[in-house]
TORPA-4810 file (N, C-alpha, C, O; in nm, 3 decimals):
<nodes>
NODE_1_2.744_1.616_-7.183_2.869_1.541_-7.194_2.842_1.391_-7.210_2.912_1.320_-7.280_X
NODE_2_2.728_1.345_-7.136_2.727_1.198_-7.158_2.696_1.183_-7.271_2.764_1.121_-7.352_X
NODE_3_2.559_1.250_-7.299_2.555_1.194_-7.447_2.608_1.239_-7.582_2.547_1.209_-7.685_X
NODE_4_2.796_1.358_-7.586_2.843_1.351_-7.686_2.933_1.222_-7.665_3.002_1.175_-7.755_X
NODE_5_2.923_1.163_-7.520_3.034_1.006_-7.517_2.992_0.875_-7.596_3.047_0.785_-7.660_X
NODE_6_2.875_0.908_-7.560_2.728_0.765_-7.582_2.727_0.794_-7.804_2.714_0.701_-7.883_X
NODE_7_2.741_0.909_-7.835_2.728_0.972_-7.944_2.890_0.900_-8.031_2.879_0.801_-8.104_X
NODE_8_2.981_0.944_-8.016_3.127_0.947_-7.989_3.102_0.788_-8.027_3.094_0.779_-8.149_X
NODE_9_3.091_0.690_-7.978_3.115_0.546_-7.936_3.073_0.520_-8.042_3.142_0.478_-8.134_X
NODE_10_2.895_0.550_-8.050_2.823_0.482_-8.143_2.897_0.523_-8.260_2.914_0.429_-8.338_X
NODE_11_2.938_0.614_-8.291_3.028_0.651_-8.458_3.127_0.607_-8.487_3.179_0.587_-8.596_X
NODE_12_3.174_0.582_-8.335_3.345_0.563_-8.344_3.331_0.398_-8.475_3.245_0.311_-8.462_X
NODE_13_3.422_0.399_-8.567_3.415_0.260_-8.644_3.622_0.195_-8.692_3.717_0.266_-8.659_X
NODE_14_3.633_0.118_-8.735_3.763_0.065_-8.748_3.797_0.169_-8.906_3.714_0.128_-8.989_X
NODE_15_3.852_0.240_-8.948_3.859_0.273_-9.037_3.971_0.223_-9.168_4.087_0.265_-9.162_X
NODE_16_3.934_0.144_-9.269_3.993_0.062_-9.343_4.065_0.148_-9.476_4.165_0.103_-9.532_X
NODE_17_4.020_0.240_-9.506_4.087_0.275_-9.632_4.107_0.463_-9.595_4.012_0.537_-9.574_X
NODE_18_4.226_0.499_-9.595_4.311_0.598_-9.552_4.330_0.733_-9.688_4.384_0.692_-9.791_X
NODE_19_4.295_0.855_-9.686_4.370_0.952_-9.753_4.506_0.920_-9.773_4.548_0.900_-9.659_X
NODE_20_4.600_0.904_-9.853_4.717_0.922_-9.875_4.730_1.048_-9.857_4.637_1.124_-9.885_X
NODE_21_4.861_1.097_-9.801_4.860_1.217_-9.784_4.836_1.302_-9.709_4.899_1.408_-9.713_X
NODE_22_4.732_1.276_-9.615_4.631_1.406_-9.590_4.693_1.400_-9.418_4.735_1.304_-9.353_X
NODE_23_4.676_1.545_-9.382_4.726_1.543_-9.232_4.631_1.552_-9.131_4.516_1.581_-9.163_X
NODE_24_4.663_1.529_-8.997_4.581_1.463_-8.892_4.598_1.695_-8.851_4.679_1.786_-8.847_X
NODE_25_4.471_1.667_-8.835_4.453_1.785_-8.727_4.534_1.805_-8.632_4.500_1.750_-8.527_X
NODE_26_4.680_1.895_-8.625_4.802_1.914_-8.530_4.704_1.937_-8.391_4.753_1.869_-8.300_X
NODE_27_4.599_1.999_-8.351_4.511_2.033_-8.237_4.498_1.920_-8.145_4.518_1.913_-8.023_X
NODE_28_4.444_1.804_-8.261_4.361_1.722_-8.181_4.487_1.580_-8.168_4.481_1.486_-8.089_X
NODE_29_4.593_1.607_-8.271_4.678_1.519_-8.230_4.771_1.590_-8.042_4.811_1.542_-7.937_X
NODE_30_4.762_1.705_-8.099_4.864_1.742_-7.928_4.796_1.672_-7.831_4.852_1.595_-7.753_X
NODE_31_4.625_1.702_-7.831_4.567_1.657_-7.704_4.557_1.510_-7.723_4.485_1.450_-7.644_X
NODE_32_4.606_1.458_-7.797_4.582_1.271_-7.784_4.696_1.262_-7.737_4.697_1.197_-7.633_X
NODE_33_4.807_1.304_-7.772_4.970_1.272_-7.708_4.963_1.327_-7.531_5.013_1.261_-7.440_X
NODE_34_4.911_1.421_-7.519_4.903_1.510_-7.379_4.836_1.390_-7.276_4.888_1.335_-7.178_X
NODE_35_4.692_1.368_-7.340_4.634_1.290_-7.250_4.675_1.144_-7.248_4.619_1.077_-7.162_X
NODE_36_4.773_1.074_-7.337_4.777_0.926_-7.320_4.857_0.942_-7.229_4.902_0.830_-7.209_X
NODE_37_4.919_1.034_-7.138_5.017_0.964_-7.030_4.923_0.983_-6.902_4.973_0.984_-6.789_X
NODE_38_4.793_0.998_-6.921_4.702_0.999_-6.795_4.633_0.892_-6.762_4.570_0.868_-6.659_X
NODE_39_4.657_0.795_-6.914_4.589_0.664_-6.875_4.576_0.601_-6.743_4.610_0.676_-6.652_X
NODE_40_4.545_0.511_-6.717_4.544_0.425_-6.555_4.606_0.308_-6.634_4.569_0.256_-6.739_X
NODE_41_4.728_0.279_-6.543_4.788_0.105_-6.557_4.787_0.072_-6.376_4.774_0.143_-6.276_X
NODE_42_4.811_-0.090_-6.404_4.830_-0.100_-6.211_4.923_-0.079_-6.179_5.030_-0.063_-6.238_X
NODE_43_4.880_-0.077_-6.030_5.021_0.014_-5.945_5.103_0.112_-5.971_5.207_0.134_-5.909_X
NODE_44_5.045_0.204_-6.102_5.095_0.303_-6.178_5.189_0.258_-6.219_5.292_0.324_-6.206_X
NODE_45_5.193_0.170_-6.264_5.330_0.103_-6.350_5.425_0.194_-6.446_5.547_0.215_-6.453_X
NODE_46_5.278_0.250_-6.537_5.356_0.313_-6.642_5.398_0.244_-6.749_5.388_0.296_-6.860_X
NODE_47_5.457_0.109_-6.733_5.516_0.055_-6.818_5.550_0.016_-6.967_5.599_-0.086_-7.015_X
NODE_48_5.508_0.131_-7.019_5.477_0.130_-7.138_5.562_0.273_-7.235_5.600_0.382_-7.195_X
NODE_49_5.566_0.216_-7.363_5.638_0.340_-7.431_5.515_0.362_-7.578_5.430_0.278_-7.608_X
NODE_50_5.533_0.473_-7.638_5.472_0.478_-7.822_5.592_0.528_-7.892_5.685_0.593_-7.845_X
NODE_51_5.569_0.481_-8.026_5.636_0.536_-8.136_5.535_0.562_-8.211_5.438_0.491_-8.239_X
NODE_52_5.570_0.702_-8.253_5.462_0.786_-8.317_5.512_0.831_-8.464_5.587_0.929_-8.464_X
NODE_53_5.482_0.773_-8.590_5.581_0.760_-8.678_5.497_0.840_-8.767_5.376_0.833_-8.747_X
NODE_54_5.543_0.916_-8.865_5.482_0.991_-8.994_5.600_0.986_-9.110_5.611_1.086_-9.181_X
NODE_55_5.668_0.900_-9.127_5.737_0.930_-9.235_5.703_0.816_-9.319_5.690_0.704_-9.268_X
NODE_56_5.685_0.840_-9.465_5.651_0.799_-9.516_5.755_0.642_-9.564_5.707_0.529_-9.579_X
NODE_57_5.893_0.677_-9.580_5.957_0.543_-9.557_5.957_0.466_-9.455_5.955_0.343_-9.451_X
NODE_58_5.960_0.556_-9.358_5.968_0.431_-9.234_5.816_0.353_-9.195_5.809_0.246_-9.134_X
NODE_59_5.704_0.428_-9.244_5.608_0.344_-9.232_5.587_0.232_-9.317_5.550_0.123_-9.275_X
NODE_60_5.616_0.265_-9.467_5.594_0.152_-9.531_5.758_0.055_-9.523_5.790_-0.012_-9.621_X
NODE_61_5.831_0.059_-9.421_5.916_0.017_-9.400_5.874_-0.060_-9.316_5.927_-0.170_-9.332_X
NODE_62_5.798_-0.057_-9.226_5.764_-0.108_-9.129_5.620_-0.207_-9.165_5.567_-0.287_-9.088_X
NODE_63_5.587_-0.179_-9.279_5.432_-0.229_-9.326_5.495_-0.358_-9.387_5.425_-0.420_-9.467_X
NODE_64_5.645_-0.416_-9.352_5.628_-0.504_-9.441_5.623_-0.625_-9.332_5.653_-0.739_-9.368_X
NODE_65_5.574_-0.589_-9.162_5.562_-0.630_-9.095_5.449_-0.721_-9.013_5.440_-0.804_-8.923_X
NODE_66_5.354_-0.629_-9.128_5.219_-0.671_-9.108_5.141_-0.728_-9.212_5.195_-0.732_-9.323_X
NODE_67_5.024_-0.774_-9.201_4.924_-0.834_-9.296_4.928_-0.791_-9.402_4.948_-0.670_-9.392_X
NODE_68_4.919_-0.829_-9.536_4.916_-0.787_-9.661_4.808_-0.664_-9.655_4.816_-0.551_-9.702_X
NODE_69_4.702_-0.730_-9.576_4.564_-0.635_-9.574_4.556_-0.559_-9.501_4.444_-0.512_-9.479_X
NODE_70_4.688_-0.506_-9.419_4.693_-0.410_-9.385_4.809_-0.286_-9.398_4.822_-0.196_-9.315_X
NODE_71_4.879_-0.302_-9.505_4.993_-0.269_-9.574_4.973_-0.142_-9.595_5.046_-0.049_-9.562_X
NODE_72_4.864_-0.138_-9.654_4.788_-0.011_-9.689_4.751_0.091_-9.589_4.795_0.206_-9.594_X
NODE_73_4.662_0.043_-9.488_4.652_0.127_-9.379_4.791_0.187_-9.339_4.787_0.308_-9.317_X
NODE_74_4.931_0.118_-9.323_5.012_0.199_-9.246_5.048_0.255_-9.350_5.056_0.374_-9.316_X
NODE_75_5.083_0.246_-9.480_5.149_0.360_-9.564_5.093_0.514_-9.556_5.155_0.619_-9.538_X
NODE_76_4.934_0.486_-9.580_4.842_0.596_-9.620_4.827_0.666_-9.519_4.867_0.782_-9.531_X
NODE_77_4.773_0.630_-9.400_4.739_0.694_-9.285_4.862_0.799_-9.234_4.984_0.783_-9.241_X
NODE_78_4.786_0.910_-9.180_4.877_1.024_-9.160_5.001_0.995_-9.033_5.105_1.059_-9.013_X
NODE_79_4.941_0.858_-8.947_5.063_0.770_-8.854_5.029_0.690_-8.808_4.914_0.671_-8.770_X
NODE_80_5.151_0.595_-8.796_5.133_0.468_-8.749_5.177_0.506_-8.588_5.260_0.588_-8.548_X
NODE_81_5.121_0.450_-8.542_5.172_0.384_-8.366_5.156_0.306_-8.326_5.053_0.240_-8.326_X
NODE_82_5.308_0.275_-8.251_5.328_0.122_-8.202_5.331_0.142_-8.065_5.385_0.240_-8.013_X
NODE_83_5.275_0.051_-8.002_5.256_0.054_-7.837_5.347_-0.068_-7.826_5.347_-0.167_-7.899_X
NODE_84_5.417_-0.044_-7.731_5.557_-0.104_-7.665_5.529_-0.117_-7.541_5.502_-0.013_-7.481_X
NODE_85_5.528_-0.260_-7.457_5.583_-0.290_-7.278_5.690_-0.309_-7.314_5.743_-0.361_-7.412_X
NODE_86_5.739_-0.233_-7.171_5.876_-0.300_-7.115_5.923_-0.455_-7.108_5.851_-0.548_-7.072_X
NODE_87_6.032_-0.462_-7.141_6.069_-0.650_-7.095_6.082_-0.699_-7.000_6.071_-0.820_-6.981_X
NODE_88_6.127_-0.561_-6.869_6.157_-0.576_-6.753_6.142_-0.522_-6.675_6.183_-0.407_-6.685_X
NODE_89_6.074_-0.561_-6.542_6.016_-0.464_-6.439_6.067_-0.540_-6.324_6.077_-0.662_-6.314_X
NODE_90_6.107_-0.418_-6.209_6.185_-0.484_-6.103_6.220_-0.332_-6.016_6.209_-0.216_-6.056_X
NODE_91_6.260_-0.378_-5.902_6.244_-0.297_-5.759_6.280_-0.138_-5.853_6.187_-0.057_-5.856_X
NODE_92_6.402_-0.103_-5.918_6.435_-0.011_-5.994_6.345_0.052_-6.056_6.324_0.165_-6.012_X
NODE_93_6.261_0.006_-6.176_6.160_0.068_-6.182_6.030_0.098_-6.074_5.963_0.192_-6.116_X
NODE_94_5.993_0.060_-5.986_5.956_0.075_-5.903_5.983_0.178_-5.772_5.886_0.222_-5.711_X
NODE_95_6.129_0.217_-5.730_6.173_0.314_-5.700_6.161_0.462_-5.786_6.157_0.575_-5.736_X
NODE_96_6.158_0.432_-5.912_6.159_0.558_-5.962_6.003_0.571_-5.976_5.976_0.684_-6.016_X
NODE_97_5.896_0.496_-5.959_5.776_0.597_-5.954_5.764_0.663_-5.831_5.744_0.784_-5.824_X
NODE_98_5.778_0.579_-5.721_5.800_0.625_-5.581_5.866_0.738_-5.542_5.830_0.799_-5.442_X
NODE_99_5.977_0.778_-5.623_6.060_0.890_-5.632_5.948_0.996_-5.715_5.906_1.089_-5.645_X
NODE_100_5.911_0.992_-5.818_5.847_1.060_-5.852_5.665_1.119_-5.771_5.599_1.223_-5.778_X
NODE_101_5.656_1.054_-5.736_5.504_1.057_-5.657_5.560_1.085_-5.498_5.472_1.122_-5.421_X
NODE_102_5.665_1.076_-5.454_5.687_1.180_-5.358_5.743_1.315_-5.376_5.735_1.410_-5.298_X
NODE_103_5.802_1.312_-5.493_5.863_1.442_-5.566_5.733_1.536_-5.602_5.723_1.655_-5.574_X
NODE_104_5.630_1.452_-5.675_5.504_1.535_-5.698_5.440_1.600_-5.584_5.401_1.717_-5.576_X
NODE_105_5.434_1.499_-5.492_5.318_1.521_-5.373_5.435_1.545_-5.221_5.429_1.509_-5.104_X
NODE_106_5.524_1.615_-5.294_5.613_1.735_-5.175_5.634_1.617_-5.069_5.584_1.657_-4.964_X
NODE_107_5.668_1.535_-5.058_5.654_1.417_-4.957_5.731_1.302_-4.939_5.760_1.252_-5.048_X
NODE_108_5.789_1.222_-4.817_5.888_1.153_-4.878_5.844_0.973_-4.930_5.746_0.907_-4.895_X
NODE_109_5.917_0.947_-4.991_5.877_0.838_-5.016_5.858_0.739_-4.892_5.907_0.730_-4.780_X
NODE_110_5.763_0.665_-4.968_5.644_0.534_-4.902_5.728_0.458_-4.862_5.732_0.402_-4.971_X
NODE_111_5.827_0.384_-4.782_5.876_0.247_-4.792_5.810_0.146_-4.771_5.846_0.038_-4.818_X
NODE_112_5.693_0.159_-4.691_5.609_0.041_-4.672_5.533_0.003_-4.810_5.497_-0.112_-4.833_X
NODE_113_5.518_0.089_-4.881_5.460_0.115_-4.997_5.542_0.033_-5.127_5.533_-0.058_-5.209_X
NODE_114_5.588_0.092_-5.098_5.775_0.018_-5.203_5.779_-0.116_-5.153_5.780_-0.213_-5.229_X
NODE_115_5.780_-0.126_-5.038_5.815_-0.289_-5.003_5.734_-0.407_-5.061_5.765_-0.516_-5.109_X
NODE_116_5.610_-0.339_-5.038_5.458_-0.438_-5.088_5.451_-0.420_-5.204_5.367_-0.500_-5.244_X
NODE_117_5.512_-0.329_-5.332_5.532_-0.302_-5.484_5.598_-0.442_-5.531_5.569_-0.535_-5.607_X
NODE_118_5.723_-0.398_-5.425_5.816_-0.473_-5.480_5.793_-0.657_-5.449_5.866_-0.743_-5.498_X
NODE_119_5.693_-0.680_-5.372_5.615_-0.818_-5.295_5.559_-0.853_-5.398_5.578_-0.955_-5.464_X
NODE_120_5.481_-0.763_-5.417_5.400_-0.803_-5.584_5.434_-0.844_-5.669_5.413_-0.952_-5.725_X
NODE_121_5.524_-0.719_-5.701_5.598_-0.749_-5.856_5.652_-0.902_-5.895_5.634_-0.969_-5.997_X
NODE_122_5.732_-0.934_-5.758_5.871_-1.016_-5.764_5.810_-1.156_-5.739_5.872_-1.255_-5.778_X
NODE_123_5.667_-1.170_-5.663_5.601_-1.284_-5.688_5.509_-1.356_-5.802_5.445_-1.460_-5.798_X
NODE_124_5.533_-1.235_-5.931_5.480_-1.298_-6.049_5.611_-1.405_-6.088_5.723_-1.385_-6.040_X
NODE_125_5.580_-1.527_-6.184_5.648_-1.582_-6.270_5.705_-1.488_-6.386_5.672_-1.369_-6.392_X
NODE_126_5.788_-1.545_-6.475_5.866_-1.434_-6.549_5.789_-1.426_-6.649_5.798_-1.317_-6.704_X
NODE_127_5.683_-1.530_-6.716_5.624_-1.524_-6.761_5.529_-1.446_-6.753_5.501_-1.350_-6.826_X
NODE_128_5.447_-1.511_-6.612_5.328_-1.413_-6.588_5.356_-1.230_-6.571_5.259_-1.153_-6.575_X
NODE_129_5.477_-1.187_-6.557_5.549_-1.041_-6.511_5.470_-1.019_-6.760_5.380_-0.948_-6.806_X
NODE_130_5.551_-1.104_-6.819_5.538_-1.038_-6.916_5.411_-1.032_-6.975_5.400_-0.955_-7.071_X
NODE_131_5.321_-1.091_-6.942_5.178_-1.118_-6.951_5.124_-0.971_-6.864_5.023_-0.931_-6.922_X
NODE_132_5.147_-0.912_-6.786_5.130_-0.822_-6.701_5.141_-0.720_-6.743_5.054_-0.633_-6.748_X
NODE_133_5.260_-0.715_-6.784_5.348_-0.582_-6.874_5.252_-0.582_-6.986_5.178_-0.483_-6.987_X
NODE_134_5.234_-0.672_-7.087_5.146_-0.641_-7.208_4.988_-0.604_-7.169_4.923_-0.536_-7.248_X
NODE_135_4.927_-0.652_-7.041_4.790_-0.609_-7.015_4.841_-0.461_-7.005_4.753_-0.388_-7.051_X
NODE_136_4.939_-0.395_-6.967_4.921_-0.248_-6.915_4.916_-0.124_-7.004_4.893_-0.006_-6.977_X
NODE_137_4.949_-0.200_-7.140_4.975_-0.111_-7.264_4.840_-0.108_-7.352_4.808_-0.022_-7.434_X
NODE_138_4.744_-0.264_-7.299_4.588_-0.231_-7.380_4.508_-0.139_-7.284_4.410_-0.081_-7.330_X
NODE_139_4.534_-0.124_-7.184_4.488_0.003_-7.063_4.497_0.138_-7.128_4.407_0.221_-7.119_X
NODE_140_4.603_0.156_-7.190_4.647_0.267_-7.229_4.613_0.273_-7.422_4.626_0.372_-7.493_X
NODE_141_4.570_0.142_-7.461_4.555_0.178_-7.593_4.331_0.177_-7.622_4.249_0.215_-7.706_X
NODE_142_4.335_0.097_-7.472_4.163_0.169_-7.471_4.154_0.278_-7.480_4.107_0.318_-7.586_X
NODE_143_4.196_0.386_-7.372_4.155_0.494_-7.410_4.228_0.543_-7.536_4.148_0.632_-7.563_X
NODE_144_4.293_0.550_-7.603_4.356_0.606_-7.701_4.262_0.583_-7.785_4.229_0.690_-7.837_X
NODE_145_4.188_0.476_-7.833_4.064_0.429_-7.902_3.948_0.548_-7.879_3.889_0.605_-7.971_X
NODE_146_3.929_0.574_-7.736_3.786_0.635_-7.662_3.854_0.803_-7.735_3.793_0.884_-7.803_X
NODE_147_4.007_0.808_-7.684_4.010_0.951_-7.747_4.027_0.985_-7.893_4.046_1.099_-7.935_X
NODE_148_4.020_0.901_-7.950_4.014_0.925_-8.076_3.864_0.944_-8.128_3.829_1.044_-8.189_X
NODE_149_3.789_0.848_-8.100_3.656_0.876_-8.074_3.604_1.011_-8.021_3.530_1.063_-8.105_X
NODE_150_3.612_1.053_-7.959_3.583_1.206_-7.860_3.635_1.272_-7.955_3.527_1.319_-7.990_X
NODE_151_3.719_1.323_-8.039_3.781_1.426_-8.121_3.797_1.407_-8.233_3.890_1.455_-8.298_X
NODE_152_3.668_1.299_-8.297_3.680_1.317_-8.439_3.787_1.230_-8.464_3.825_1.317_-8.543_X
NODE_153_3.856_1.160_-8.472_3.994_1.126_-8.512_3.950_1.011_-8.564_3.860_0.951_-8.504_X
NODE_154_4.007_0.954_-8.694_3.987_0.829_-8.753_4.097_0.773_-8.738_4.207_0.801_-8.783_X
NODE_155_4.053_0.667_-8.654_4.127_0.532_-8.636_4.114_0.444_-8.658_3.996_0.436_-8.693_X
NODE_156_4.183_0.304_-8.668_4.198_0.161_-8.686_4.307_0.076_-8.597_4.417_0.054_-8.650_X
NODE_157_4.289_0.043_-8.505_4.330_-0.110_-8.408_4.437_-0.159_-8.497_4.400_-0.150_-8.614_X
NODE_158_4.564_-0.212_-8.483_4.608_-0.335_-8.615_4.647_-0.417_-8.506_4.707_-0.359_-8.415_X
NODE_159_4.623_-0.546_-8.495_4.698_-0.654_-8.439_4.809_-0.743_-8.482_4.910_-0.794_-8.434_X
NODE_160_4.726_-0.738_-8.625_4.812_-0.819_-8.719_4.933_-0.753_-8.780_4.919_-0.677_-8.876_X
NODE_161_5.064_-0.783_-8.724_5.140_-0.788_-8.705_5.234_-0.870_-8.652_5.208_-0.936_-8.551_X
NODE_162_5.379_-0.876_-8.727_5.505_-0.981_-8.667_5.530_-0.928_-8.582_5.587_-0.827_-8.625_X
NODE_163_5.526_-0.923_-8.445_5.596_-0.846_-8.319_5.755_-0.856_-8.325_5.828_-0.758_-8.307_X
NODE_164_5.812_-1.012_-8.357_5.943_-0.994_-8.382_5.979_-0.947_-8.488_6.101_-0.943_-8.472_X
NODE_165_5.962_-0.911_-8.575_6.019_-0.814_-8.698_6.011_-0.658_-8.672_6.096_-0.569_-8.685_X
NODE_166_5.877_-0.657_-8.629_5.839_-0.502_-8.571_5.971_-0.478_-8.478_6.044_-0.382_-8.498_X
NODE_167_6.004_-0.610_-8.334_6.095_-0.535_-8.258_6.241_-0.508_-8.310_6.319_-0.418_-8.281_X
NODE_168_6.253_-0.622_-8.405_6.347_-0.596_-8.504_6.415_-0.479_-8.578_6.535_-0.451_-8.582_X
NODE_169_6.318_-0.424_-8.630_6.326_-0.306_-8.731_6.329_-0.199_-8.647_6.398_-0.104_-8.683_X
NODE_170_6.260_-0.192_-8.524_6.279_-0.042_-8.462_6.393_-0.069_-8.302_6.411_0.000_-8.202_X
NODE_171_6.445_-0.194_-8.342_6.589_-0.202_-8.230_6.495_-0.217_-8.120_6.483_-0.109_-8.062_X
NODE_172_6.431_-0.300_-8.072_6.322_-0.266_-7.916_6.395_-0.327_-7.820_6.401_-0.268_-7.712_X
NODE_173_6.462_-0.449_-7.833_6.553_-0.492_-7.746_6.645_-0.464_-7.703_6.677_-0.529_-7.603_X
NODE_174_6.721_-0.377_-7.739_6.830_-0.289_-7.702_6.718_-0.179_-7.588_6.750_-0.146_-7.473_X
NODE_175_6.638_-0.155_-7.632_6.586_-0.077_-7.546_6.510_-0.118_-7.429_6.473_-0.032_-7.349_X
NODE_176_6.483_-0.234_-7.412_6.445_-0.305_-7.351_6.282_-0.322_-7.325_6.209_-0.343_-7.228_X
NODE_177_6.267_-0.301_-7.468_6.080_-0.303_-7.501_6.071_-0.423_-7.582_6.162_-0.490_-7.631_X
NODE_178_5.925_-0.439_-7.589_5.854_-0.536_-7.729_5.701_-0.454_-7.740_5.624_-0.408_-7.656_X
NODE_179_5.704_-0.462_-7.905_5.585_-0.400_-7.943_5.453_-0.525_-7.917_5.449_-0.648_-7.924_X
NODE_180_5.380_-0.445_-7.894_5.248_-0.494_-7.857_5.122_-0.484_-7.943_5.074_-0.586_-7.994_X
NODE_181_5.076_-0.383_-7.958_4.915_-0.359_-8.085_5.024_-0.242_-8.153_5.141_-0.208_-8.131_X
NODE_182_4.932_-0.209_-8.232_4.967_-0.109_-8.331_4.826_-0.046_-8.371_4.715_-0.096_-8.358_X
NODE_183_4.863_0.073_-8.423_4.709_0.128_-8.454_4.758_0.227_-8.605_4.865_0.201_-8.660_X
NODE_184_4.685_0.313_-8.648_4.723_0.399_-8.771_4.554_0.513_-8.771_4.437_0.474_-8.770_X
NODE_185_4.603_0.644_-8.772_4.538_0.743_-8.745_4.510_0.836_-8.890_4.613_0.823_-8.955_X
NODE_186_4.442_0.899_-8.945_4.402_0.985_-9.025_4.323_1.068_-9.057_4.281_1.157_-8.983_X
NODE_187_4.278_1.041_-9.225_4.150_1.105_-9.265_4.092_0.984_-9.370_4.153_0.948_-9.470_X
NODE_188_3.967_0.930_-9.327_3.902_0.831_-9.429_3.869_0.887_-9.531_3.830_1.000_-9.559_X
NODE_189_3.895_0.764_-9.603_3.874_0.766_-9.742_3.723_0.773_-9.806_3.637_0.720_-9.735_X
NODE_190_3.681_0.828_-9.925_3.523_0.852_-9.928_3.536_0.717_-10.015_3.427_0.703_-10.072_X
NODE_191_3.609_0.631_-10.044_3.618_0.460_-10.092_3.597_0.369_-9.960_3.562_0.251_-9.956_X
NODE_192_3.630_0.464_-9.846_3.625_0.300_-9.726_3.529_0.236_-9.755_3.428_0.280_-9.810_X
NODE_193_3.551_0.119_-9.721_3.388_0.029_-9.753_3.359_0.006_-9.571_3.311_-0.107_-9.556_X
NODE_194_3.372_0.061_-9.466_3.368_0.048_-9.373_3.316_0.104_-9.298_3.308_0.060_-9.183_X
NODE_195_3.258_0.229_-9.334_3.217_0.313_-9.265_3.053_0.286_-9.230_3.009_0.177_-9.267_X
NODE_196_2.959_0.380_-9.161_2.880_0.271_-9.069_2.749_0.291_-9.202_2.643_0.229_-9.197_X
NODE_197_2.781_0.379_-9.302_2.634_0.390_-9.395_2.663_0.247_-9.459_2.569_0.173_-9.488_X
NODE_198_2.787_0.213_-9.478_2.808_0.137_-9.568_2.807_-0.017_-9.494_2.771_-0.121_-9.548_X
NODE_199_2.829_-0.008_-9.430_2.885_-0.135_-9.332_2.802_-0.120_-9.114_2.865_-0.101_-9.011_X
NODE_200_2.717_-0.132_-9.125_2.622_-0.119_-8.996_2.715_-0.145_-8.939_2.819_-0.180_-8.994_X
NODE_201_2.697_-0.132_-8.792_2.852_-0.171_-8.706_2.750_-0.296_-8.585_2.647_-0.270_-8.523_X
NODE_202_2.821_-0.414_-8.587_2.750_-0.555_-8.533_2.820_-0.561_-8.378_2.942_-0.566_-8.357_X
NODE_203_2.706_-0.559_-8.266_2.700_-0.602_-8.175_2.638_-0.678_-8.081_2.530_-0.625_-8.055_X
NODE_204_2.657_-0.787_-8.011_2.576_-0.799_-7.920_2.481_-0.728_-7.816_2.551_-0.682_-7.726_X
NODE_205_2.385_-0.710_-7.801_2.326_-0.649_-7.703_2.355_-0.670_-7.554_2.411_-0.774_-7.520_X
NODE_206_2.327_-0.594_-7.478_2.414_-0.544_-7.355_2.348_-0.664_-7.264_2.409_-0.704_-7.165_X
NODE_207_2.223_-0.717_-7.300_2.209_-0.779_-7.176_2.252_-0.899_-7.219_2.199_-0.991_-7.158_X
NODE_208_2.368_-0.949_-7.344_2.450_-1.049_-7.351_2.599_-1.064_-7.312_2.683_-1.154_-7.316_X
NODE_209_2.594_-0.931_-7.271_2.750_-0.915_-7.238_2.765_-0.874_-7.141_2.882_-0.869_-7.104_X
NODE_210_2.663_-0.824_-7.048_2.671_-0.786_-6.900_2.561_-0.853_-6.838_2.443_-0.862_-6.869_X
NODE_211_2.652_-0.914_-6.706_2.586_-0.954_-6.611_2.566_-0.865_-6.461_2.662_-0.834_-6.391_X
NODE_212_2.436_-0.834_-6.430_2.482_-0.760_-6.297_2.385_-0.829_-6.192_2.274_-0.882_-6.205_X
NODE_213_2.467_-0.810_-6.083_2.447_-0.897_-5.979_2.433_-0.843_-5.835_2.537_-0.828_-5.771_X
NODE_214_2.265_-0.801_-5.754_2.235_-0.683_-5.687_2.235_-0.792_-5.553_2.212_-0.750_-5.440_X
</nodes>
C-alpha cells in the first residue's frame, strides 16, 4: 500500500489538454464523491459544499469565468468542480453538527463542547471567520487531488478564476456560499504537452522543504 501511494504521487501530474467527450469511469467517480465527505476540516466544520457539473453548456457557460488558458480544460473535461465555503458560520451551524455526532454516537449532546465551539468560532474577526471558512475547503480539495491520484483519475487544480462571476452565474449568495478553487476531471489527451514523458515534473528536494526538529 505504501508504495502504490509513493507510486500514485509520483505520476499524479496537472493535466492540461482534455478528451472532448470522453467519460470519467462511473466506478471511480462514485468512490471520489463517497469519500470526499470523509475529508478532515477543523472542529468538523464541514463547511463546505461541490458542484459537480457535466453538461456541456453549463460548463462552457461557466468557462467564460476563467482564464482564456483555461477555457478549454472546463469545456472538454468530462467535469468541472467547484468547491464552495460557506459565508457564514455561527452557533446554528454548530448545533447541528453537535446534533448530528450525538445522533451518530447514540448520545446526548456535548454542551460544554458546544460552548467552547461556539468561544472559538465567535472570537474570530469576520474577516478572519472567512479566511477560515476558505482554509476548510483546500482540506477537502487536498485529498480530492490524493484521490484522484490513487484511482487513476486525471486531474487539473484551476485557480484561475473570477470567484465573483463564478458566484454569480451559479446564484452562491442566495445560498449562502462563495466558490473557492475549481478543478476539471477526465481522460488526457495523447496532445497534452504535460504529461511527465513530455514535461518531467519539477521539485524541490525534501530536505528543502522539510525541516525536522528531534
Amino acid at each position: 500500500m505504501l508504495e502504490k501511494l509513493k507510486k500514485a504521487i509520483q505520476k499524479r501530474y496537472s493535466t492540461k489538454i482534455f478528451k472532448a467527450g470522453e467519460d470519467v469511469d462511473q466506478e471511480k467517480l462514485n468512490l471520489l464523491l463517497e469519500t470526499l465527505p470523509l475529508a478532515p476540516t477543523s472542529i468538523n466544520s464541514q463547511a463546505w459544499h461541490l458542484y459537480l457539473i457535466s453538461s456541456p453548456a453549463e460548463k462552457a457557460r461557466l468557462a467564460e469565468t476563467t482564464w482564456e488558458s483555461n477555457q478549454a480544460k472546463y469545456k472538454d473535461s468530462s467535469y468541472l468542480l467547484v468547491f464552495c465555503a460557506k459565508t457564514t458560520f455561527a452557533r446554528q451551524d454548530l448545533l447541528e453538527i453537535e446534533q448530528l455526532t450525538a445522533s451518530t454516537r447514540d448520545a446526548e449532546i456535548n454542551e460544554g463542547r458546544l460552548a467552547m465551539l461556539d468561544n472559538y468560532v465567535g472570537s474570530m474577526s469576520e474577516r478572519d471567520k472567512q479566511e477560515w471558512l476558505k482554509r476548510q475547503v483546500y482540506l477537502v480539495f487536498g485529498q480530492f487531488l490524493t484521490t484522484c491520484a490513487l484511482i487513476d483519475l486525471d486531474s487539473c487544480p484551476i485557480e484561475g478564476f473570477d470567484t465573483q462571476k463564478m458566484d454569480k452565474l451559479l446564484g452562491l449568495k442566495e445560498k449562502g456560499l462563495t466558490s473557492v478553487v475549481s478543478a476539471v476531471i477526465g481522460s488526457r489527451d495523447t496532445n497534452d504537452f504535460n504529461t511527465l514523458d513530455k514535461a518531467q515534473k519539477v521539485r524541490f528536494p525534501k530536505e528543502k522543504m522539510i525541516t525536522e526538529i528531534k
